[in-house]
N, C-alpha and C positions, 0 to 999 in steps of 0.2 A: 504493500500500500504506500509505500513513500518512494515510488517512480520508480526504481532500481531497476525494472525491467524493463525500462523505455531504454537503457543504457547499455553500453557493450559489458557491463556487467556479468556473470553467468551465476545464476539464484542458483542456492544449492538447499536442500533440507537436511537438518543436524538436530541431534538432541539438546536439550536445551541448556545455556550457561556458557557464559562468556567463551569460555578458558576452550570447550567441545565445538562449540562455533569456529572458531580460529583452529584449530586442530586440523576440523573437517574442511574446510578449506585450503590448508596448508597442503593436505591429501591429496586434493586434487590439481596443485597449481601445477604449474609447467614451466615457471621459471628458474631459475638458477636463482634468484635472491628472493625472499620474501620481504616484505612490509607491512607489519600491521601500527595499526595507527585508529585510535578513536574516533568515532562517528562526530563527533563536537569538535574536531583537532583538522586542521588543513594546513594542504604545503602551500607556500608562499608562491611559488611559482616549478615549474620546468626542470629550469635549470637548480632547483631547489636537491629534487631526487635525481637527476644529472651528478653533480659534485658529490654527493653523498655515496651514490656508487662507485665512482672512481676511488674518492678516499678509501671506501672498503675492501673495495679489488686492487688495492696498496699493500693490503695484510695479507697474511694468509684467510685459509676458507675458515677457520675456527676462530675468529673474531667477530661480534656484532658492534652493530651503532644506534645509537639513539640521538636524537637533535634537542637543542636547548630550549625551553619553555622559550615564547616570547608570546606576552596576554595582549589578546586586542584591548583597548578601552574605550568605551561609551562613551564615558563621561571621568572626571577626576573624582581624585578621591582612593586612597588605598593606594596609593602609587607606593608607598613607603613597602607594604606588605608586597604585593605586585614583583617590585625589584628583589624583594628578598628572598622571593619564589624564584622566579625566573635566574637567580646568580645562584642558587640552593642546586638547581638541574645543570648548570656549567662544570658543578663540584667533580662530577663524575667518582662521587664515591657512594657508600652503600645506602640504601634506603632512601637516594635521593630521584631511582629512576620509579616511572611510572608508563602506563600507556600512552598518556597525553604527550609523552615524549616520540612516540613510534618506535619501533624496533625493528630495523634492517638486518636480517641476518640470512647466511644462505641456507636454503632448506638442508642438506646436508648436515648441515651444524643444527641447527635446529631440528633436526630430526636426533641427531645424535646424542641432544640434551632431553628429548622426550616429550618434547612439544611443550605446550601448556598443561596446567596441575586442571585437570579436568573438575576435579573433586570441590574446587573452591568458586562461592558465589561473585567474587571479586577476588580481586588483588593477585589474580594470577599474574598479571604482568610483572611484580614485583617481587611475585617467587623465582619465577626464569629470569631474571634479570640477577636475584642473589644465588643462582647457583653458574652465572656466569663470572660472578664477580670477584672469588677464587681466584679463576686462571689468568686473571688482570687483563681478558681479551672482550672488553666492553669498552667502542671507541666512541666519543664527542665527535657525531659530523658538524662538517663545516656550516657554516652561515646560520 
């Protein structure tokens, strides 16, 4: 019901929860890199997920990336908090990633780490992200 399929999109059916969603897709892409990224969260442009791949096909394939918060604003107000967020996701240290950041990683890696914790209502992204965060192979893409 929210257009998806007016788009080159491909609707898939999955059992329900965040973590089984992105799983079940992952299953079936056919790319060499994945990107998940929250429905509320958008690239800036193009050349956004351009540079970001490159940086990544810099590493080896056992490396992901995730991109820096940066909040649109409406109106002012909370900037103070806003910046403290947004320089909190530049940290690139633990319990600082989230969804809202995306996660670029190659399905191979991603497959090799288990996908997402199926089991959990939320905060999957922040499980797979702390049991990347060990092997110190979680990069800050560019811009």
């Amino acid at each position: 019901t929210d257009g998806t399929r007016g788009c080159a999109a491909k609707v898939i059916a999955s059992p329900p929860g965040r973590g089984a969603q992105m799983n079940a897709g992952a299953a079936i892409a056919t790319a060499e890199h994945l990107l998940f990224l929250h429905a509320d969260s958008r690239l800036e442009s193009k050349a956004l997920l351009r540079d970001a791949l490159t940086a990544l096909r810099q590493q080896d394939e056992h490396v992901a990336g995730h991109f820096p918060l940066r909040f649109a604003r409406a109106r002012s107000g909370h900037d103070f908090f806003f910046r403290y967020l947004e320089g909190k996701t530049r940290s690139n240290r633990p319990h600082t990633i989230n969804g809202d950041q995306g996660l670029l990683i190659s399905k191979k890696y991603f497959s090799e780490m288990g996908g997402f914790d199926a089991t959990l209502p939320i905060m999957e992204d922040q499980r797979i992200a702390a049991k990347i965060f060990p092997t110190r192979r979680l990069l800050l893409l560019p811009r």
